[in-house]
N, C-alpha and C positions, 0 to 999 in steps of 0.2 A: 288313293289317287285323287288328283283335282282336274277336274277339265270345265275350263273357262267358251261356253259357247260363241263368246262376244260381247259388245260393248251393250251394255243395259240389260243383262241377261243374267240368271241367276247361277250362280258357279254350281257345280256338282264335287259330292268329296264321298269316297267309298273307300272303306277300307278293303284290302287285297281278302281273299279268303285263305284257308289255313295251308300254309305255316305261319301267313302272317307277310313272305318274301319269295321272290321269284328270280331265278339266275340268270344272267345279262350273258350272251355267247359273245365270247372275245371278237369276232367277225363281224361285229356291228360295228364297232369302231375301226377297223380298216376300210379303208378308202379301195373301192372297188378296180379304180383306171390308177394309181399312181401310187406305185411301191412309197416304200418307209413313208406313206401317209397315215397318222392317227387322229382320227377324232371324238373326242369325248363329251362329258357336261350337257349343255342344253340342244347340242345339233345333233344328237342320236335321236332316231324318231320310227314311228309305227304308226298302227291305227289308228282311230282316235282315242280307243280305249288304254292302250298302250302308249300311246303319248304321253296321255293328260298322265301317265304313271313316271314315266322313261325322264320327263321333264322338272323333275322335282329335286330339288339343290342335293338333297342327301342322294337321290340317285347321281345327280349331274360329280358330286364330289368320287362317288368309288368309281366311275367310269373316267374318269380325271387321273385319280388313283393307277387305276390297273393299267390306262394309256402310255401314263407317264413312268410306270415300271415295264411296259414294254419296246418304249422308245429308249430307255437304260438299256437293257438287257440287248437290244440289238447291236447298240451304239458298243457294247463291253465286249459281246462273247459274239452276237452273229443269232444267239439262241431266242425267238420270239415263240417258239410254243406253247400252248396254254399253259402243259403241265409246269412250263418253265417259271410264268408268270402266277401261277395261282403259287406256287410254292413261295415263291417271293413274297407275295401278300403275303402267304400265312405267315411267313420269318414278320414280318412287319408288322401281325397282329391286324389285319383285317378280317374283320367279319366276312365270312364268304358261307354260301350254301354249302350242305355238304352233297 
């Protein structure tokens, strides 16, 4: 993770501990007030420990990823459940925890 305290301040960078990766719950990208809203990439957010994590392109791209096969799937079948959406990634060969 990298978390940037501020201007003239010395960046922080820690690696996660093992396995190495942490699974993203699909309900952070839905929008809490306003159906069929997804949001992904850099406006998912947490702590600040989990930010400076959550905020990092390779994360900001799977959660782009998984948004954007769950805005598919709703838009095709109606079916936005996780199981529906992890399955799709894995047809698509995304890396996902097991």
């Amino acid at each position: 993770m990298e978390y940037h305290p501020g201007p003239g301040l010395s960046s922080t960078w820690k690696f996660i501990g093992d396995p190495g990766y942490y699974g993203i719950p699909l309900d952070v990208l839905r929008s809490r007030n306003t159906d069929n809203l997804l949001a992904a990439g850099r406006t998912v957010d947490g702590d600040r420990g989990a930010g400076a994590s959550l905020r990092v392109m390779g994360t900001a791209f799977a959660t782009g990823h998984a948004a954007g096969i769950a805005a598919a799937l709703t838009a095709d079948t109606g079916d936005a459940r996780t199981a529906a959406i992890r399955a799709e990634l894995n047809r698509q060969d995304a890396r996902l925890p097991s």
